[in-house]
C-alpha positions in Angstrom: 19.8 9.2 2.1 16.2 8.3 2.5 13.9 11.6 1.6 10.3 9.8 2.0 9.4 6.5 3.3 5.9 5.2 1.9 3.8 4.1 5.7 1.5 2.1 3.7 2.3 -1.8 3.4 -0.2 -2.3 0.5 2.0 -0.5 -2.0 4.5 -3.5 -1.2 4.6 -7.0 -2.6 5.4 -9.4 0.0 8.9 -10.4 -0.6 9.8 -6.4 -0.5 7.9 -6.8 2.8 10.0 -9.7 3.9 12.6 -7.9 2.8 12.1 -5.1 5.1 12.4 -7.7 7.7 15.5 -8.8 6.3 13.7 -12.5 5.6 14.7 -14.4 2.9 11.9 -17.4 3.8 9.5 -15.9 5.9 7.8 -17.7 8.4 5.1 -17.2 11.4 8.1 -17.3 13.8 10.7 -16.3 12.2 8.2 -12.6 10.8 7.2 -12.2 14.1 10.3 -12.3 16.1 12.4 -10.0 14.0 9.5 -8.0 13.5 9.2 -7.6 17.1 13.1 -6.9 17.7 12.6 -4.0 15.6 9.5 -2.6 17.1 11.1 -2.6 20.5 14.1 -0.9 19.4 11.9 1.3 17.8 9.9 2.4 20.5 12.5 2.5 22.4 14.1 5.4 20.5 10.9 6.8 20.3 10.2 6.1 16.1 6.7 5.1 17.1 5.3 5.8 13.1 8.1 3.1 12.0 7.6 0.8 14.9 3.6 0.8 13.5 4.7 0.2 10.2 6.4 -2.5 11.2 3.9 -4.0 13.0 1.7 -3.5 10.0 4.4 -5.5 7.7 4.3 -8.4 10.8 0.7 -8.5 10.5 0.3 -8.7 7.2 3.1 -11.1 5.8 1.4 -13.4 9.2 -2.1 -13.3 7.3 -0.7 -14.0 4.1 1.8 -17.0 5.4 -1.6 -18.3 7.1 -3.5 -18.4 4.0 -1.4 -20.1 2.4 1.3 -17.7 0.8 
């Protein structure tokens, strides 16, 4: 059982990030349509602090794909 998730995506490295995703090669697409499944989902059960983690981990795996990552 998870006791304490850590909110803040700069104490990952980016694969752990993709891995949160479940991404083995991460791409713009690929990041931000999982990443987007999940926030729905999320939301949708009303997990809003994961759902804006998530989106953090979308955003910044995108920024660092884009620059060359």
């Amino acid at each position: 059982m998870l006791l304490y998730m850590d909110y803040n995506v700069d104490n990952y490295t980016m694969p752990e990030l993709a891995s949160i995703l479940k991404l083995s090669t991460p791409s713009v697409s690929n990041v931000t349509s999982q990443a987007n499944s999940y926030i729905r989902s999320l939301v949708v059960s009303h997990d809003l602090q994961r759902a804006g983690f998530i989106d953090q981990v979308k955003n910044k795996l995108i920024q660092y794909i884009n620059e060359g990552g």
